[in-house]
C-alpha positions as CSV (number, residue, x, y, z in Angstrom):
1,X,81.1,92.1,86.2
2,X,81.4,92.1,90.1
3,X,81.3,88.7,90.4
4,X,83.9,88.8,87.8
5,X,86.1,91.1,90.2
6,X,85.3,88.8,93.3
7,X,86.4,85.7,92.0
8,X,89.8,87.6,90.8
9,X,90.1,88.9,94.4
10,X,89.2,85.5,95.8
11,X,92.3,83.8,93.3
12,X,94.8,86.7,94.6
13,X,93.7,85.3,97.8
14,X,93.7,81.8,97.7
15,X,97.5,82.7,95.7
16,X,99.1,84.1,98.5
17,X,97.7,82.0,101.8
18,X,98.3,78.8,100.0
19,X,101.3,79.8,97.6
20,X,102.0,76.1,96.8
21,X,98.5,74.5,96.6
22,X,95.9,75.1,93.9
23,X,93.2,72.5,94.8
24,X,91.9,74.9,97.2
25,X,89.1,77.3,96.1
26,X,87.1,78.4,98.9
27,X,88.6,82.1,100.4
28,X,88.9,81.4,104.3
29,X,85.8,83.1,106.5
30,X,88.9,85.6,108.2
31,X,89.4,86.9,104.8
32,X,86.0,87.3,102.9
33,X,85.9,91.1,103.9
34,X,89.2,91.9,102.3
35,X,88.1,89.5,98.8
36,X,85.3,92.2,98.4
37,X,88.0,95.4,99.4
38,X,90.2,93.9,97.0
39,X,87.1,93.5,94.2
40,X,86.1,97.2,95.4
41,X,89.8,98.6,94.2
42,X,89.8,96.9,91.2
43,X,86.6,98.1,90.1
44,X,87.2,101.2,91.0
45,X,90.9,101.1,88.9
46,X,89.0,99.5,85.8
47,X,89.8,101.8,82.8
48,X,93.0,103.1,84.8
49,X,94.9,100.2,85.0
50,X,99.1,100.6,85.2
51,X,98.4,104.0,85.8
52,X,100.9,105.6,88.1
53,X,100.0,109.3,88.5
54,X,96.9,111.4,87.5
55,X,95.9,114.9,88.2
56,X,92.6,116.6,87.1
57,X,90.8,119.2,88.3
58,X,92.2,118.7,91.8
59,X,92.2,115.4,91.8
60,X,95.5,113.8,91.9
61,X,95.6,109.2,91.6
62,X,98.2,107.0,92.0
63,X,98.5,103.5,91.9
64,X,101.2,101.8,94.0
65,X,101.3,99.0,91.6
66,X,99.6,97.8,87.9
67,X,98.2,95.2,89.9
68,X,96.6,94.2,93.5
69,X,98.5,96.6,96.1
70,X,100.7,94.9,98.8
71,X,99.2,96.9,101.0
72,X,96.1,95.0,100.6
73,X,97.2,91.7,101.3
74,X,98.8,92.9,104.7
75,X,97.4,90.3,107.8
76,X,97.1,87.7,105.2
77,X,99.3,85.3,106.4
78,X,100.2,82.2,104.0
79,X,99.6,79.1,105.2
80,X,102.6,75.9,105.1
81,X,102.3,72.6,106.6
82,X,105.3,70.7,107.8
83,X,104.9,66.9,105.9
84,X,104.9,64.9,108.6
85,X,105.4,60.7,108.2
86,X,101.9,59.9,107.5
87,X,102.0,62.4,104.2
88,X,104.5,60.1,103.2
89,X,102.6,57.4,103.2
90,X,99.8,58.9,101.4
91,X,101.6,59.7,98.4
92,X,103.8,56.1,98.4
93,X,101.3,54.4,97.4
């Protein structure tokens, strides 16, 4: 099941550095630590999912969103590439 959640991290990932690529599937070194963070909160929301406000027993959860929080893919910068001439000549032929 973690392994489940890590390669669901790792495809958030790889979604949002390379938003217009998808033959890349290796998460880059800087941002392994933040695959398993991400991995951690959804385990951690599995059984709660799109849940928005809970209180029990003093405990009080809320979700920012049904899915992956922004605020976990803050410092994840995407990545874009400038084609340059030689590009072009890469895909004329």
């Amino acid at each position: 099941m973690l392994t489940s959640y890590l390669d669901d991290a790792a495809q958030a990932i790889l979604n949002h550095v390379y938003p217009f690529r998808d033959d890349v599937e290796t998460v880059p070194t800087k941002y392994q630590r933040r695959q398993i963070e991400i991995a951690v909160y959804l385990l951690n929301k599995r059984g709660a999912e799109g849940e928005t406000v809970h209180k029990e027993n003093g405990t009080d959860r809320t979700y920012e969103s049904a899915n992956i929080p922004a605020s976990l893919f803050e410092g994840i910068m995407p990545y874009c590439k400038i084609p340059t001439e030689d590009d072009d000549e890469d895909t004329e032929s």
